[in-house]
N, CA, C and O atoms as a printed pandas DataFrame, in Angstrom:
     atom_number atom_name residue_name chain_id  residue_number  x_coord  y_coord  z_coord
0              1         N          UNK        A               1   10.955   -5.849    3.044
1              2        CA          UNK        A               1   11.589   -6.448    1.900
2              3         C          UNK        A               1   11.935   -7.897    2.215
3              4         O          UNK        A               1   12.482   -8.086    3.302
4              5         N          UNK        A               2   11.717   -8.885    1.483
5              6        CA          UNK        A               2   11.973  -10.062    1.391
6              7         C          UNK        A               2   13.305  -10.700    1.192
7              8         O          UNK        A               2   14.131   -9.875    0.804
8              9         N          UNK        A               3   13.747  -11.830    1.326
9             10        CA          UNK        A               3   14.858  -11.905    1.040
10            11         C          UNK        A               3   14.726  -13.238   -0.521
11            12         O          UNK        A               3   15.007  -14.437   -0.510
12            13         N          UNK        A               4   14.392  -12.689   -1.252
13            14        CA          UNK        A               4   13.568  -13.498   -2.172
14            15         C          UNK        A               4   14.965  -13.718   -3.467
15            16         O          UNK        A               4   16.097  -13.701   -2.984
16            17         N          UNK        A               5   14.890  -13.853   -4.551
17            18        CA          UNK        A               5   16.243  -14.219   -5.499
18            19         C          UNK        A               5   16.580  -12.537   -6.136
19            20         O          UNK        A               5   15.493  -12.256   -6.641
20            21         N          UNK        A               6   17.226  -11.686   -6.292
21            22        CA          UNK        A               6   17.485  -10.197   -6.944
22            23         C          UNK        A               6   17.416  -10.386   -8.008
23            24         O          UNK        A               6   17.990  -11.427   -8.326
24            25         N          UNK        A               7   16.769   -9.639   -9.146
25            26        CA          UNK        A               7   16.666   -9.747  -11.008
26            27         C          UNK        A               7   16.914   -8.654  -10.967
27            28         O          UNK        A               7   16.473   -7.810  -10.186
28            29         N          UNK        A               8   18.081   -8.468  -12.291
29            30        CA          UNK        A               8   18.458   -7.195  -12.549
30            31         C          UNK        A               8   17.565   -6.341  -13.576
31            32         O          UNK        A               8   16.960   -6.718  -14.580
32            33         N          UNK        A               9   17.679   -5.089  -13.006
33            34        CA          UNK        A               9   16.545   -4.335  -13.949
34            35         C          UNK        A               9   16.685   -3.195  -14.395
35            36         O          UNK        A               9   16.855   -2.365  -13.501
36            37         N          UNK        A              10   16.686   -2.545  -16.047
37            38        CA          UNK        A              10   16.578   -1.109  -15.987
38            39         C          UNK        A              10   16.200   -0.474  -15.677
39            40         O          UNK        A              10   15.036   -0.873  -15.639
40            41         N          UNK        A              11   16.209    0.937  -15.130
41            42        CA          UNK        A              11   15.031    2.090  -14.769
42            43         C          UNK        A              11   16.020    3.021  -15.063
43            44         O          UNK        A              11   17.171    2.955  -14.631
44            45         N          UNK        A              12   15.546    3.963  -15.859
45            46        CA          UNK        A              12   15.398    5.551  -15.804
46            47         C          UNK        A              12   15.185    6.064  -14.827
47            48         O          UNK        A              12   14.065    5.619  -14.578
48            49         N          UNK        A              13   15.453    6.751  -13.982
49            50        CA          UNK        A              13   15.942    7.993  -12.611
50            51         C          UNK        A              13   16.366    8.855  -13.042
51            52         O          UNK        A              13   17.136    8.764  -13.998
52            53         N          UNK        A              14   16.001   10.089  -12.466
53            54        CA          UNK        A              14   15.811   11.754  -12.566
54            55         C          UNK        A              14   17.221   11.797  -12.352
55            56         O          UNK        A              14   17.486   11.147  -11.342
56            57         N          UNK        A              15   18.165   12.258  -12.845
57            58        CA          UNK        A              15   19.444   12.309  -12.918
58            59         C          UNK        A              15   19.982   13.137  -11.159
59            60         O          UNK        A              15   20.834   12.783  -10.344
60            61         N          UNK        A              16   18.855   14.509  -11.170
61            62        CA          UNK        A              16   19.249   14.706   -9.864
62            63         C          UNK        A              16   19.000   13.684   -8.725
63            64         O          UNK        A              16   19.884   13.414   -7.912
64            65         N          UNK        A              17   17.803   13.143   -8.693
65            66        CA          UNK        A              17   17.613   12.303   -7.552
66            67         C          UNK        A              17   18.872   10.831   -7.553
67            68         O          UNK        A              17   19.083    9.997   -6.673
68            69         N          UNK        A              18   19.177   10.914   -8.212
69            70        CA          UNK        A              18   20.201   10.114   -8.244
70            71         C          UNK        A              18   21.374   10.484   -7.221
71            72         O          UNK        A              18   21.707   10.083   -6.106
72            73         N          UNK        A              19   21.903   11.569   -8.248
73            74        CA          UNK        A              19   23.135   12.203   -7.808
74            75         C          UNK        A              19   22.779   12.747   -5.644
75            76         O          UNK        A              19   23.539   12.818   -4.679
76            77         N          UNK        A              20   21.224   12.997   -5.828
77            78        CA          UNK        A              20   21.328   13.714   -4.713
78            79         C          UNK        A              20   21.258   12.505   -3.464
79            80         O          UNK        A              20   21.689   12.749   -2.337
80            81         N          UNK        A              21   20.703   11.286   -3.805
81            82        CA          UNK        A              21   20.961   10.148   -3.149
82            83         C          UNK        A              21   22.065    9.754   -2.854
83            84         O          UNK        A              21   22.454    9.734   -1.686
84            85         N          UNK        A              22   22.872    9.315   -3.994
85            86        CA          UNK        A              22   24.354    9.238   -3.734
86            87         C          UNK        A              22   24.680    9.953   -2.762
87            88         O          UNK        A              22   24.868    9.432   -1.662
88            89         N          UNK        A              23   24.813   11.263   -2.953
89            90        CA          UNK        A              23   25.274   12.139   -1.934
90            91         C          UNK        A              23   24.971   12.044   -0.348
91            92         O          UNK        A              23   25.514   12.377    0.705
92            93         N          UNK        A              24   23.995   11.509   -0.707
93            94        CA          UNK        A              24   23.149   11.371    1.076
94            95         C          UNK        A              24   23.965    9.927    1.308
95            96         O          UNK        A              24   24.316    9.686    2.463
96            97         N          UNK        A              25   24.184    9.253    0.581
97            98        CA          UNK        A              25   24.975    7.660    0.677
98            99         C          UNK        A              25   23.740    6.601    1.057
99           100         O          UNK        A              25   23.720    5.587    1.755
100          101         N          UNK        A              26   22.759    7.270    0.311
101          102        CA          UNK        A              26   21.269    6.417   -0.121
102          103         C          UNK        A              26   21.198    5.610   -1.111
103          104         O          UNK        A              26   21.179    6.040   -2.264
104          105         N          UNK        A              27   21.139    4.093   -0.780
105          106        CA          UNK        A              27   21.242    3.112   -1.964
106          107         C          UNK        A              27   19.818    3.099   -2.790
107          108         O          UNK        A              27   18.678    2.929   -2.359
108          109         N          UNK        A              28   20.293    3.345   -4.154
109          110        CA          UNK        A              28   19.246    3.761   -4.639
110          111         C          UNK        A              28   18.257    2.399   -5.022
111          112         O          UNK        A              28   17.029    2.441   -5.095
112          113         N          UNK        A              29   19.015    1.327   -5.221
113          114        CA          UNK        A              29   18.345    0.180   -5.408
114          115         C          UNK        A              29   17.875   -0.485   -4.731
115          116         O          UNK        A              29   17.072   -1.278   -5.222
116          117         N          UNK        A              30   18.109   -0.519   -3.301
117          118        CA          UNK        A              30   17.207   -0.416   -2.439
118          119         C          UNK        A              30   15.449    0.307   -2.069
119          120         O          UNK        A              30   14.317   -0.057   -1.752
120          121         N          UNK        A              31   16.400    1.773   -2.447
121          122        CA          UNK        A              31   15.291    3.073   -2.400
122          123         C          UNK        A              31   13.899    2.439   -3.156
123          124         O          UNK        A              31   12.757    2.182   -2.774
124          125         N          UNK        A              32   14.624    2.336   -4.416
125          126        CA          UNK        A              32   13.681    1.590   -5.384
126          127         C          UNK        A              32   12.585    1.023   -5.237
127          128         O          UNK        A              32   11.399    1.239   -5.484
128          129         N          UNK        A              33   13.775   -0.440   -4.378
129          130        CA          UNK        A              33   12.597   -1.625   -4.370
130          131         C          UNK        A              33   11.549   -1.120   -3.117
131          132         O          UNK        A              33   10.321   -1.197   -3.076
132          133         N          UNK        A              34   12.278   -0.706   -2.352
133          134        CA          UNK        A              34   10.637    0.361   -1.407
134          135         C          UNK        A              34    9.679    0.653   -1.730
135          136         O          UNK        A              34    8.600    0.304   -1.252
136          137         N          UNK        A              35   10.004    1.803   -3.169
137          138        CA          UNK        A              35    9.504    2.445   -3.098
138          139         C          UNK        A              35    8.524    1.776   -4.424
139          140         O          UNK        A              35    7.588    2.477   -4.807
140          141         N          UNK        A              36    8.743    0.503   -5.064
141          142        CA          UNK        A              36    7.837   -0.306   -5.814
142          143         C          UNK        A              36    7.190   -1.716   -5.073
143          144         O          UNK        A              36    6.436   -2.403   -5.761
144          145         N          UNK        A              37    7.467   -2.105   -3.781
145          146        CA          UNK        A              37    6.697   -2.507   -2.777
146          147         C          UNK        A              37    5.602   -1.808   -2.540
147          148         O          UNK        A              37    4.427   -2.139   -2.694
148          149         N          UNK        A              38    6.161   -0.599   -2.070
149          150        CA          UNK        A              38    4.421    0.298   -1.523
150          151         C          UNK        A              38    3.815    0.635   -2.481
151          152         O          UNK        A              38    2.611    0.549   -2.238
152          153         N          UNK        A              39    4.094    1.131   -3.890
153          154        CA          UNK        A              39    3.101    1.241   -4.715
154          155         C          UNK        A              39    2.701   -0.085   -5.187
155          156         O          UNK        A              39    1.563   -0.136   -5.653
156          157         N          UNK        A              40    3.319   -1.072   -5.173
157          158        CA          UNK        A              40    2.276   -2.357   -5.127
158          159         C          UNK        A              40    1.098   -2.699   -4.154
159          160         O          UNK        A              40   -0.097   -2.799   -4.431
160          161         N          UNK        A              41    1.710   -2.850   -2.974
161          162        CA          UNK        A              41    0.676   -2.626   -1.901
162          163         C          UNK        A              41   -0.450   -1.584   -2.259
163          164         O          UNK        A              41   -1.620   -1.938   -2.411
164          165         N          UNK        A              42    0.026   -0.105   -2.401
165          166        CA          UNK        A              42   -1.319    0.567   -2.626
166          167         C          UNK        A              42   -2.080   -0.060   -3.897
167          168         O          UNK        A              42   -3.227   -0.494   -3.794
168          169         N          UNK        A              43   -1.584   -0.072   -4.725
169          170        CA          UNK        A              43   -2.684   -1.050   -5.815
170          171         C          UNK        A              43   -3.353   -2.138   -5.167
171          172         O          UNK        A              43   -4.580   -2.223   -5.214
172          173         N          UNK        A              44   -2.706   -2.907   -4.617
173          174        CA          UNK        A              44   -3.713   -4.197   -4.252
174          175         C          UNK        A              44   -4.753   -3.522   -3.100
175          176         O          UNK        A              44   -5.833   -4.099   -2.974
176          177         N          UNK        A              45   -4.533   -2.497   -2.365
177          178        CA          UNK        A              45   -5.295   -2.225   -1.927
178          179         C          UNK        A              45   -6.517   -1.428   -2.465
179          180         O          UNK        A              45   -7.685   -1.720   -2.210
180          181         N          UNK        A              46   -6.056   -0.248   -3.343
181          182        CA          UNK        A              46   -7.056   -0.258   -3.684
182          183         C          UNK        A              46   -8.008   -0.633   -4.761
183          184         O          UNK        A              46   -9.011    0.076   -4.692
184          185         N          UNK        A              47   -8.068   -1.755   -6.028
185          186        CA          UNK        A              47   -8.170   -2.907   -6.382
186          187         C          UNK        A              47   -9.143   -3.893   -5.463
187          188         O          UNK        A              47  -10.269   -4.345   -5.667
188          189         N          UNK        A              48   -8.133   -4.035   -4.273
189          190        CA          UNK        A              48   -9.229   -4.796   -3.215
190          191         C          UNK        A              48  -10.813   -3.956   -3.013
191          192         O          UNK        A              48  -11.949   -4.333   -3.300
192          193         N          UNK        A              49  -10.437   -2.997   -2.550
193          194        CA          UNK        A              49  -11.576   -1.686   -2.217
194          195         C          UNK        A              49  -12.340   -1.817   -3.621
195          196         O          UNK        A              49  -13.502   -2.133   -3.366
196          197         N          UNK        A              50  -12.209   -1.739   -4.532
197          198        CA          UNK        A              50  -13.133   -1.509   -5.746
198          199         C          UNK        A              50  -13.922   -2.790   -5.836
199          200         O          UNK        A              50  -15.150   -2.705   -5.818
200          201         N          UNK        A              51  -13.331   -3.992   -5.931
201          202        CA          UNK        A              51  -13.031   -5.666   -5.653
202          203         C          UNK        A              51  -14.692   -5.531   -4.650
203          204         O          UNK        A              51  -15.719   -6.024   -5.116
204          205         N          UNK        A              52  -14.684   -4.843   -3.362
205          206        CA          UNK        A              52  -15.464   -5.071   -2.336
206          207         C          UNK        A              52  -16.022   -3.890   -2.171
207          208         O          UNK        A              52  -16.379   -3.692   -1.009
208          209         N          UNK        A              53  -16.160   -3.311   -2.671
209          210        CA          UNK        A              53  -17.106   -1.957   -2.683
210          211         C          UNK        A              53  -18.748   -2.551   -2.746
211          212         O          UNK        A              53  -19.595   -1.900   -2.135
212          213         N          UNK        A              54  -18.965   -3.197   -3.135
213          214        CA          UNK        A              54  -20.838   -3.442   -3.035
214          215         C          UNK        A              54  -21.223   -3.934   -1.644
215          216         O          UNK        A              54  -22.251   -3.667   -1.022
216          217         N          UNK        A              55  -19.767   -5.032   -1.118
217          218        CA          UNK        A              55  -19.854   -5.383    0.261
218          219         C          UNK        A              55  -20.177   -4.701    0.877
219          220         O          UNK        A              55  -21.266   -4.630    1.447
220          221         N          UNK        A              56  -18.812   -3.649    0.933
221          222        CA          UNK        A              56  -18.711   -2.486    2.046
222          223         C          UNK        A              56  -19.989   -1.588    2.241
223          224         O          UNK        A              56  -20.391   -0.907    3.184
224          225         N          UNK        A              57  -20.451   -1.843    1.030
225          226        CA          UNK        A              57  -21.922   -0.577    1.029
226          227         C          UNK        A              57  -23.015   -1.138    1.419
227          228         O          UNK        A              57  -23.933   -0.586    2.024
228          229         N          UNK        A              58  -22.970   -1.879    1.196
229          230        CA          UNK        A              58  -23.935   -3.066    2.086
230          231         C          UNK        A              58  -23.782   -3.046    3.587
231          232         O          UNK        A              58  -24.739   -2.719    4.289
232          233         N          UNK        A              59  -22.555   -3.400    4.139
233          234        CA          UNK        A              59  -22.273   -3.575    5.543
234          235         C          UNK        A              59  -22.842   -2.071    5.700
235          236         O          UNK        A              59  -24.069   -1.976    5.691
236          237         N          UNK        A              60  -22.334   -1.271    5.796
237          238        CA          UNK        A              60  -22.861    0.482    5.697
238          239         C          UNK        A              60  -23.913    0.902    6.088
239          240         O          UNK        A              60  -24.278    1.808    6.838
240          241         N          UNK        A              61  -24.561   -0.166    5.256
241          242        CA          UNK        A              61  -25.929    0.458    5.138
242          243         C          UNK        A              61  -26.318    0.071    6.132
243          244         O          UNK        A              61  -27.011    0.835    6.804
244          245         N          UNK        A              62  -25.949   -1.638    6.756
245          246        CA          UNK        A              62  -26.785   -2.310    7.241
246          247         C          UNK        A              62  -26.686   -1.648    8.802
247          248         O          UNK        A              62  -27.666   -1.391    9.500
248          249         N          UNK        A              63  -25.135   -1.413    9.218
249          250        CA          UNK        A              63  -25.411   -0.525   10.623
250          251         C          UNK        A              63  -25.916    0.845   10.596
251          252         O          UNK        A              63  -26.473    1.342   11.575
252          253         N          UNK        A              64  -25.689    1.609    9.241
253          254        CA          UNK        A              64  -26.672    2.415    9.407
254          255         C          UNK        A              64  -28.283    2.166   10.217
255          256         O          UNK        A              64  -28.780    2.689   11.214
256          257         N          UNK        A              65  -28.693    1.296    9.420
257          258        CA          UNK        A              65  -30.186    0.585    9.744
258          259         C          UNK        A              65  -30.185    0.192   11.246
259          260         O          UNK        A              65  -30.967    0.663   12.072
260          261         N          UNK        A              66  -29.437   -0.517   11.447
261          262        CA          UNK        A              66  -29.525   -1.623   12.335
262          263         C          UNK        A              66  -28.543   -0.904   13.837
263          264         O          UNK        A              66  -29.042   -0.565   14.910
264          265         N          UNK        A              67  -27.442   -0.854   13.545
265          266        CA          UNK        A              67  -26.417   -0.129   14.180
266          267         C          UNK        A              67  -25.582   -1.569   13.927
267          268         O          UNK        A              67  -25.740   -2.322   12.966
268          269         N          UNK        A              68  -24.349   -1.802   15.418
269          270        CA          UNK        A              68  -23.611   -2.131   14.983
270          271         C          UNK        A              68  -23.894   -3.325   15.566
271          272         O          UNK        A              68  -24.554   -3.178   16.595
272          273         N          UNK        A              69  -23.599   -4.634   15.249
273          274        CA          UNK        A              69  -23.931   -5.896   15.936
274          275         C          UNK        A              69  -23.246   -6.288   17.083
275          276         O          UNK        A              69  -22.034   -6.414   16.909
276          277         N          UNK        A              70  -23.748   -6.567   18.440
277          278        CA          UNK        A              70  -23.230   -6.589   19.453
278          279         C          UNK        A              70  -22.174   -5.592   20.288
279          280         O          UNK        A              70  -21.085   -5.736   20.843
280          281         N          UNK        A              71  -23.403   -4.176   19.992
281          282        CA          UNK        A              71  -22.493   -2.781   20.067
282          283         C          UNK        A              71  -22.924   -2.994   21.782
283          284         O          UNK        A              71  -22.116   -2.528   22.586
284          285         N          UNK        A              72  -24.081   -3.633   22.296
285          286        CA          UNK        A              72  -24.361   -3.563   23.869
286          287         C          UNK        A              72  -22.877   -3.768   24.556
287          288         O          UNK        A              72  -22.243   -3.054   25.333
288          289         N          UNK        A              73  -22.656   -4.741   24.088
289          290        CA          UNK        A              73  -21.432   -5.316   24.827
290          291         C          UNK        A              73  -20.193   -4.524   24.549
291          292         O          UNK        A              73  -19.223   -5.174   24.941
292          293         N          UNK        A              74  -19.762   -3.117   23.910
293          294        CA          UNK        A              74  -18.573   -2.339   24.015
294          295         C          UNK        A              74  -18.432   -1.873   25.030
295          296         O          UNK        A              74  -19.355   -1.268   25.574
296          297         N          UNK        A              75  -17.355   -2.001   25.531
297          298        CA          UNK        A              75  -17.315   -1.152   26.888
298          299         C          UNK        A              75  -16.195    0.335   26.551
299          300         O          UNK        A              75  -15.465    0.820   27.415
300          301         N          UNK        A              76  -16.298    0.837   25.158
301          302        CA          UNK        A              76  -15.815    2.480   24.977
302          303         C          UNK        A              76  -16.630    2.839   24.368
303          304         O          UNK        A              76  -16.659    4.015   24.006
């Protein structure tokens, strides 16, 4: 999490997960912004992946074919 400017925001929450957070003494607005970080992240990721999917199938193919470029030199 960033330490970027806070905007206040509505959301609707499951009344229990609320209450049951509280209880744990889990800040829920915190919880939140977590937990709409990583589903951002997973979008851009996969977005990216769709974004580069002809690449990737390409590269794929090509060590399929070929193998991997300068695989002599791995030493595992």
């Amino acid at each position: 999490m960033s330490q970027s400017a806070q905007k206040a925001a509505n959301l609707s929450l499951d009344s229990n997960l609320v209450s049951e957070a509280r209880e744990l003494k889990i800040n829920v607005s915190r919880a939140a912004e977590e937990g709409i970080t990583k589903a951002i992240k997973a979008e851009r990721e996969r977005l990216w992946r769709l974004e580069n999917a002809e690449a990737i199938r390409l590269e794929n193919e090509y060590i399929e074919k070929h193998g991997l470029p300068l695989a002599k030199y791995r030493q595992f």
